[in-house]
C-alpha positions in Angstrom: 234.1 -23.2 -1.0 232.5 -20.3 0.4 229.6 -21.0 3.6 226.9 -20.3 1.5 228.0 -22.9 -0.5 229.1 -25.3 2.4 225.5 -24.5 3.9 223.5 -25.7 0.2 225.6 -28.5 0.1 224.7 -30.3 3.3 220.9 -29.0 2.3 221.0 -30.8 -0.8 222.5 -34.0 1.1 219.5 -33.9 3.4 217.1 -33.3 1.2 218.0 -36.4 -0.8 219.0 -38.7 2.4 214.9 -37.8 3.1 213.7 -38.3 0.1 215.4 -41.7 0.1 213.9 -42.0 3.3 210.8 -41.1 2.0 210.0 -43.3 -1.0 212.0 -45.9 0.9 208.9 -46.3 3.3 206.4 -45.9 0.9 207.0 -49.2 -0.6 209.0 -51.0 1.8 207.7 -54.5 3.9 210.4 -55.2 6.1 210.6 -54.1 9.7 213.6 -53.5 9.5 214.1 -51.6 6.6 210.8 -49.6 8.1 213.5 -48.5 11.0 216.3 -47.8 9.2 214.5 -45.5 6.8 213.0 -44.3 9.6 216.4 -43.8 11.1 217.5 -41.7 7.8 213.9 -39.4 8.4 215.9 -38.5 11.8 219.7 -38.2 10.0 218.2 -35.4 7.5 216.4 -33.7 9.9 219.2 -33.3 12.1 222.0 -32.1 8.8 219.2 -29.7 8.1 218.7 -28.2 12.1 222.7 -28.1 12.0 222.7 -26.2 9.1 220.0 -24.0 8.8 218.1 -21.8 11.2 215.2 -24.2 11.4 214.7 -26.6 14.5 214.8 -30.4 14.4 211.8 -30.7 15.9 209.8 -28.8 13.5 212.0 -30.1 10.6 211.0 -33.6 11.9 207.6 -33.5 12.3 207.1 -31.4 8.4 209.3 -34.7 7.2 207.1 -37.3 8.9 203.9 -35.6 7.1 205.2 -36.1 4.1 204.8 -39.9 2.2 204.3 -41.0 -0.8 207.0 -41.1 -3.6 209.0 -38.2 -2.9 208.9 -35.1 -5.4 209.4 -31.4 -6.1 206.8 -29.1 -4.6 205.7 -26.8 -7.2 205.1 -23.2 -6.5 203.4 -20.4 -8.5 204.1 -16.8 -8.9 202.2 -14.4 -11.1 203.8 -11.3 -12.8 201.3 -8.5 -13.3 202.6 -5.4 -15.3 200.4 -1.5 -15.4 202.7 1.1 -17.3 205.8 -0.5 -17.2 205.1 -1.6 -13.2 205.4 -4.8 -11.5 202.2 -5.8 -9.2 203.7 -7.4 -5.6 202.3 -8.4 -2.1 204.1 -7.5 1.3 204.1 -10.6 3.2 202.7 -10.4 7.0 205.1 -13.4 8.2 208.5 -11.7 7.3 207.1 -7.5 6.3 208.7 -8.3 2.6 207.5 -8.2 -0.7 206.7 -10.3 -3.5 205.1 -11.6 -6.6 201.4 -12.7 -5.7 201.5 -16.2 -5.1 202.3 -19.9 -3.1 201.7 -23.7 -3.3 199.7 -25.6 -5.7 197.0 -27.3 -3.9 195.9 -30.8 -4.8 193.3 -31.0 -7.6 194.3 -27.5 -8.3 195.6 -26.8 -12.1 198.6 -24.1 -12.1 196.4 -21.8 -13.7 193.8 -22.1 -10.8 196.2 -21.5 -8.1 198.1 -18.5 -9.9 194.6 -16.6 -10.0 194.0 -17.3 -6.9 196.5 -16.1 -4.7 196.5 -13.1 -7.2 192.9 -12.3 -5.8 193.3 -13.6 -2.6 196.8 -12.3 -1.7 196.2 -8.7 -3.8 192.1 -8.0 -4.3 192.8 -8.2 -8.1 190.9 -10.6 -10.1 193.3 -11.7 -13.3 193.9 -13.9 -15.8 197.1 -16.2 -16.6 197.9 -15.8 -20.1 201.0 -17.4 -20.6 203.9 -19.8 -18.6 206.9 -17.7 -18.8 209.4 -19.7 -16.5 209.5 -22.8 -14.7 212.9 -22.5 -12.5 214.6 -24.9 -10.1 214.8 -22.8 -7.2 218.0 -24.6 -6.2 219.7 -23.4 -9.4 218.9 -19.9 -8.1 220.6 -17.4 -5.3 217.4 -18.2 -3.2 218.1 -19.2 0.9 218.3 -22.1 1.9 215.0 -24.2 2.4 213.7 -27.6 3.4 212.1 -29.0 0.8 213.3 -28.9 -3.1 210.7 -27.2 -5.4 209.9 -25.9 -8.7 208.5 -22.2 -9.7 206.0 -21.5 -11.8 205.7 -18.0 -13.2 202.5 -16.8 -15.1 201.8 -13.9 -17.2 198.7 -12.4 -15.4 196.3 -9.5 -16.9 194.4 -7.7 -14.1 190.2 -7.8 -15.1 188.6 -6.4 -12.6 188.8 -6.0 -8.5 190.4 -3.1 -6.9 193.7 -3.1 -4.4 193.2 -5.0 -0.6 195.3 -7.0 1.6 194.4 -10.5 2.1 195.2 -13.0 5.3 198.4 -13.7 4.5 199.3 -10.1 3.2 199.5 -6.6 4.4 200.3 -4.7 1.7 199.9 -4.3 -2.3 201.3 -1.6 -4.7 203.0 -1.9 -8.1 206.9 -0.8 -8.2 209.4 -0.4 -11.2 211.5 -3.0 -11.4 214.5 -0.9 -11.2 213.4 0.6 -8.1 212.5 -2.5 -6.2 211.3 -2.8 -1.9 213.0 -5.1 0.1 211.9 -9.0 -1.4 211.4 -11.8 0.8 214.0 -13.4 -1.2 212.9 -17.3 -0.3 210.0 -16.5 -2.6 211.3 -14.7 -5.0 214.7 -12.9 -6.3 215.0 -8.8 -8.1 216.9 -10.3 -10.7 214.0 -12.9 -11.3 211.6 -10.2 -12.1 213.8 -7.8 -13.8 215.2 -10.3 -15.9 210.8 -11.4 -17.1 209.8 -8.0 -17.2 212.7 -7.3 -19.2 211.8 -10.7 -22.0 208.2 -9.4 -21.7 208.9 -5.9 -23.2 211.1 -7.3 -25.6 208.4 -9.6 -26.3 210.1 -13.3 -25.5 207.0 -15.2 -25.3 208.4 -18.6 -25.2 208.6 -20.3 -21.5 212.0 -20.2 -20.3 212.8 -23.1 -18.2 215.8 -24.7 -16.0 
């Protein structure tokens, strides 16, 4: 077992000891089931500060925010080609790039929130023309993270709007996919987009999916 492995291992124990914790306190009575699921809130938080480079207080405090019946996040990402180009957005938190894109909001439909970051993360107003893959980002080479999500990635078409930074981004070009910049590889991977790029000019429309 290599670390990498050893590290996603005790991430994906975490992640399920919380989301037992989680549901657990969503529809449990007793006080003292209320503590011990409390008490498993603290046990995950702690596997995932010992394994990661995150600390256990902020760890603690994201998992105490979250209730309800726990779920994947979902994330979207929207893959805009010009002459056999990718569209992506440098990120101002880490100086990498990537595919236009973030968390669904509530009462936002995954065709809302793919536009959206398009035109707020890249000045570009498009449109989402097609689901192309909805991936497990554990079942991909992505870093290790705290919470388990899906991605969503869209076929955009650019309509109008011209290139700008946003809040969150500093910089916006469009690069060949064989000659990608450095990714900020919790968002997205090179072999991700090479691998659509490549069913789109082959002209795979149907929506791949993990």
């Amino acid at each position: 077992m290599t670390e990498k492995t050893a590290q996603q291992k005790w991430l994906d124990w975490a992640q399920k000891i919380q989301a037992i914790a989680q549901s657990g306190l969503t529809y449990c009575k007793d006080v003292y089931d209320i503590e011990r699921y409390e008490q498993l809130c603290v046990i995950a938080a702690e596997m995932i500060a010992g394994h990661s480079e995150h600390d256990f207080s902020s760890v603690h405090a994201l998992f105490k925010n979250e209730t309800g019946y726990a779920t994947p996040k979902l994330d979207c990402r929207g893959l805009v080609m010009e002459d056999e180009k990718v569209l992506l957005v440098r990120e101002k938190s880490d100086g990498k790039w990537t595919l236009p894109g973030g968390w669904i909001d509530i009462n936002e439909s995954p065709r809302q929130a793919v536009e959206k970051e398009i035109r707020e993360e890249s000045g570009f107003t498009a449109r989402a023309i097609r689901l192309l893959a909805v991936y497990d980002k554990h079942r991909h080479a992505h870093p290790p993270d705290i919470f388990h999500s899906y991605k969503l990635f869209f076929h955009c078409e650019i309509e109008s709007g011209a290139s700008r930074s946003g809040l969150e981004t500093d910089g916006v070009e469009f690069f060949l996919p064989a000659a990608l910049p450095q990714l900020s590889t919790g968002r997205i991977l090179p072999e991700q987009i090479q691998h659509l790029c490549a069913r789109l000019k082959a002209g795979i429309c149907d929506t791949e999916f993990d």
